[in-house]
Structures are given as C-alpha cells and as structure tokens.
N, C-alpha and C positions, 0 to 999 in steps of 0.2 A: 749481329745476332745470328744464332744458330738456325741453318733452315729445317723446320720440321719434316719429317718424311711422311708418308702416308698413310702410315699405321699410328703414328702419334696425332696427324689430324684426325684421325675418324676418332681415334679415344678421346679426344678436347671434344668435338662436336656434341658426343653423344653425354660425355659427362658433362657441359653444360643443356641441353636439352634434355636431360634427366633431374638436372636442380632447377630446372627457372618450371617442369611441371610438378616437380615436389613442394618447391614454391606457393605455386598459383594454386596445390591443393592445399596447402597450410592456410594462407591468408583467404581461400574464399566463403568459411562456414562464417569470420570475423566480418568479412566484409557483408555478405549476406543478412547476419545479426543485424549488423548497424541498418543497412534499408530494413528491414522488414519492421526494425521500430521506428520507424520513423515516416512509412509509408501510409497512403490511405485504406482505410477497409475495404472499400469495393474490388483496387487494385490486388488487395495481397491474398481476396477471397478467392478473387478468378485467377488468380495464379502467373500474375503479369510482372511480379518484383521476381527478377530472376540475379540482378548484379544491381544495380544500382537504385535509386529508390521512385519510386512510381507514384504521382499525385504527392507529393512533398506536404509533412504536417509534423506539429509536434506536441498535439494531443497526450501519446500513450507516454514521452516521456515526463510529462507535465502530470496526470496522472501518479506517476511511477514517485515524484519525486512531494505529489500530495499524499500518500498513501502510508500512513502512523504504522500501519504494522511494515509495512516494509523497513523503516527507519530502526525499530525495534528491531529485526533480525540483523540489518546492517550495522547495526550497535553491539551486540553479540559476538556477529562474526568478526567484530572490532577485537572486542573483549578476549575471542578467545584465541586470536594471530597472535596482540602482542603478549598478553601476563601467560600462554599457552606455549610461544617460542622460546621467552627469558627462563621460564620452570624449565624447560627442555635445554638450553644452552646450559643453564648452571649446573645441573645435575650431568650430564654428556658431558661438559668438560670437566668438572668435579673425575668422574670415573676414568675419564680418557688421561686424565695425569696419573690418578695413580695405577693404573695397568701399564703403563709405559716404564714405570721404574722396576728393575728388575731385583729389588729388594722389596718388594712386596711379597708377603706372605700369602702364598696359596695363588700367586699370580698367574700359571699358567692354568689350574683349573677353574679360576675364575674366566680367561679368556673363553678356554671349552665353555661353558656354561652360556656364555656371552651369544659364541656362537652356534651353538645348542640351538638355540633359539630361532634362529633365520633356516636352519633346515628342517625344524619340526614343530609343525604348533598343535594345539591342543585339541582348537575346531573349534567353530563358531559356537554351538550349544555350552560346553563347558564355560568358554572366555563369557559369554551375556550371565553365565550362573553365578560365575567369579565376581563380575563387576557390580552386579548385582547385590551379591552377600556385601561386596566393601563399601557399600554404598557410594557408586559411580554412578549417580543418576540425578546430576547435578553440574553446575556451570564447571565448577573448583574441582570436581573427581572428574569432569571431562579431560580436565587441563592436566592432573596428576595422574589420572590413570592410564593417559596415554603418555608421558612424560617426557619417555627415551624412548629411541630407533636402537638396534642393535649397529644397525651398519653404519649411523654417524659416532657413534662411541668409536667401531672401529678404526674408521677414517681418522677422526681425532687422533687417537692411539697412535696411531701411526705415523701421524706429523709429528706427533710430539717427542715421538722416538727418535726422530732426524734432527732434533735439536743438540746445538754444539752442547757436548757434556763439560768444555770447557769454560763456557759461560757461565754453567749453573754453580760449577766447584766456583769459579771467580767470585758469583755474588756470594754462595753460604759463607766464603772467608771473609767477605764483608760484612759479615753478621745478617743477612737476609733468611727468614725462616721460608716453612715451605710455599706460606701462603704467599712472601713476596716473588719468592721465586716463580711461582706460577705465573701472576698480575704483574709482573714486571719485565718478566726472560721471556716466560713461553708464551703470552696472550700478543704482545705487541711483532714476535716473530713470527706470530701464526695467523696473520690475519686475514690471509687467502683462501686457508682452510676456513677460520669463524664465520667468514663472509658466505661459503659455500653451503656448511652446515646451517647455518641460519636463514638461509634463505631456502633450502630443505625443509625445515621445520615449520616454516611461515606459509610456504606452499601448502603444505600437508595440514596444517590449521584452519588456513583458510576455504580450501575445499573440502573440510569436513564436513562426512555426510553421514555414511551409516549409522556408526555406531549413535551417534546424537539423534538420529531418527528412533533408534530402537531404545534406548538406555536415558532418555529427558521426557519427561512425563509433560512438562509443562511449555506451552506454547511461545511464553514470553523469555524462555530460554534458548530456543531454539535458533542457529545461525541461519545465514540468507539461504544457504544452499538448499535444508530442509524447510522452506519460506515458499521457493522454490517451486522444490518437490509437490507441499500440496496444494498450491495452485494448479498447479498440472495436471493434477490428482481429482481435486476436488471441483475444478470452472472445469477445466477443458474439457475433460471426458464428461461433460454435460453435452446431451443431443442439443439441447438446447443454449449452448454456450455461443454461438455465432448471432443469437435475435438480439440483440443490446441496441439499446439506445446512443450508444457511444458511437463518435465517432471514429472510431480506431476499433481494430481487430481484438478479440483478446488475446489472438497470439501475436499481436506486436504489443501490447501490455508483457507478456511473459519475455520477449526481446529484450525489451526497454530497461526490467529488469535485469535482465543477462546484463546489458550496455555497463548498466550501472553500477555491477558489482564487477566487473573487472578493470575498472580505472585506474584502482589503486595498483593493481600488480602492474596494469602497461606501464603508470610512470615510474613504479621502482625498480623494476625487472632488466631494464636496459641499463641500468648502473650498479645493477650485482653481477649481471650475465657475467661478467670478462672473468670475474671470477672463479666461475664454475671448471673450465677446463684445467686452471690453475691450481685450482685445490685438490680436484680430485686427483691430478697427474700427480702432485707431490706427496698428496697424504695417500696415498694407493701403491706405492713403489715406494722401497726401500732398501737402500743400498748397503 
C-alpha cells in the first residue's frame, strides 16, 4: 500500500472528525427523544436526562399508546402518506411520460410552465384564497390539492428521456399501445427513480403540517403532526401544565408521541435510502 504523506493524513483526520461530530449531532436530538419519553418526571423536571434515560419508566409511552385521539391522528396521517403518495405517483408519472416525448404538442411551453412554478409562487394569502374557493379543506382536497411537486415531474421527465427509444419502437411493433409501453418499458426500467420519487412524496405526506393546520376545519381530520402542534399549544404552554398527577412529564407525553410517530419511517427509510442517490444521479443528468 501507498504510504500517505502528511498533507493527506491531516485531510483523513480532520474529515473523519468532522463526520463522526456531524454524526453525533444528527443522532443526538433521536437519542435524547427516546430518554426523555421514557424517563421519570422528577428526573426530566430538574433537568438530569441529558443522554440516556434517568429513573427508567414507561408510563408516557403506555399513556401515548392509551390515548383515542392520538390513534385517530395516527390514522389520518396513515390515510394521507398512502392514497396522498399513490394520487401523487400517478399523476407525476402520468405528466413525466408525456413531457419526455418530443411529439407532444406544446411540449416545451408546457415544460416552462412546469418550471414557472418552482421559481415563482403566488404567496401564501392568494394559495389559502385559492384552496379555499376549490374546496381544499378536506381529507380528499388535502391529497388532490397538493397532488404534484414540480421538481419530481421533472426528475421523472428526465429518467424517462434516458430510456432506450429502441425498446419502445420494439414494443409499438409488437402491437403495444401507449399505456403498455409505459407499464411495461418505462415503470419496470425506472425503478430507482419511482423508488426515489415515492419516497419524496411519502416524506412530504407524512410531515404534513401547515397547510392541514390552516385549510381542515375539523379535528377528527387532522394528521399526527397537527395532533402534535396543539398539544404544545394547548397543555404545555399551560403555567400550570407541570402540577399533574401523572407520573410522567408532560413533555415526555409529547416525546412519547414523537417516538411513536416516527417508527414507521425508521423501518422503511433504510430500505429506500440506497435509492435516493441513484435516482437522483440518473434522473438529474442527461446525456
């Protein structure tokens, strides 16, 4: 092996001692989460749970997992990841095929238009005015009205332009029309990009907050995130929110909640990840 000289050791040192404390600040607000729901109240009042968990209990998450309205949010924010991603997927890939054929009519000022969009927006007053008059203020208009991202159309777009045109001429002369061609050439070849896109869209779902905050009138529609919000809102900023008979903080009640609503992303997020750098490199670049 090659001996490093001494300009290359000090750049390994410093660029590993630059990621293991990038590291250690990424994973410690998670780590901190997990003790403080799970810690005692007297510990987490005086301010003793700093990394690991102090007077061990599991009151707030027994609580968290008795608590009807939380289920109901959790149910919501169910609702509107998955039939919220699939609306989003079919429609984004719908557009992202036919902007890719250059026999599309009006195809480049549809693209301008497209990207119109990502460098100018309207402003939050007009967009509540708009959503408003279409009546988005609702589980179904949450899901349609936000539907498509500009910039996963693009993405798409662009994978799908990279596909062999001699694949596609091969199926039409097998009698395949456009819908197989899609469902049969471009879905099964692009599934680095879908994987990518989708899991774009399920993130963005799933931490939906504002607009569902401002634009859902009713409570029993509301996802976890805004479930959330007015617990924080509404207990904590009580002077009085710390005298409870419970054993547990209320702010490890609001933990406990956190804990629980991001399980589903840690177990599926480690088996899309590899995907992301993949999709984006191929569908982003065009040769």
């Amino acid at each position: 092996m090659r001996r490093l000289d001494i300009s290359e050791v000090i750049f390994k040192v410093i660029a590993y001692v630059l990621v293991t404390l990038f590291a250690i600040a990424a994973l410690y607000p998670f780590i901190y989460t997990i003790s403080a729901s799970v810690s005692g109240k007297l510990a987490f009042e005086q301010g003793r749970v700093i990394f690991w968990p102090v007077d061990f209990q599991l009151d707030a998450l027994i609580a968290v997992i008795s608590d009807k309205g939380f289920w109901i949010a959790y149910t919501n924010t169910l609702f509107y990841t998955f039939f919220g991603t699939m609306f989003s997927m079919v429609m984004s890939v719908a557009a992202a095929y036919a902007l890719s054929k250059a026999r599309l009519v009006f195809r480049r000022q549809i693209n301008f238009l497209i990207v119109f969009t990502m460098w100018f927006s309207a402003g939050m007053i007009p967009t509540f005015l708009n959503y408003k008059m279409f009546g988005v203020d609702y589980r179904w208009g949450i899901i349609y009205g936000f539907g498509v991202q500009a910039f996963n159309v693009i993405l798409l777009r662009n994978y799908f332009s990279g596909v062999s045109k001699e694949i596609e001429e091969a199926a039409i002369v097998d009698g395949a029309n456009e819908f197989q061609v899609l469902t049969n050439v471009y879905l099964p070849m692009s599934k680095s990009a879908l994987a990518t896109v989708t899991l774009f869209y399920a993130l963005s779902r799933w931490n939906g907050y504002f607009w569902n905050l401002v634009l859902v009138n009713w409570n029993f529609e509301h996802p976890l995130q805004v479930h959330l919000r007015k617990y924080l809102s509404e207990y904590l900023m009580d002077e009085n929110a710390s005298i409870t008979n419970t054993p547990y903080s209320p702010y490890s009640y609001m933990y406990a909640m956190i804990v629980m609503s991001i399980i589903p992303i840690i177990v599926v997020y480690p088996y899309l990840q590899k995907y992301f750098a993949r999709g984006v490199n191929v569908g982003g670049v065009k040769e």
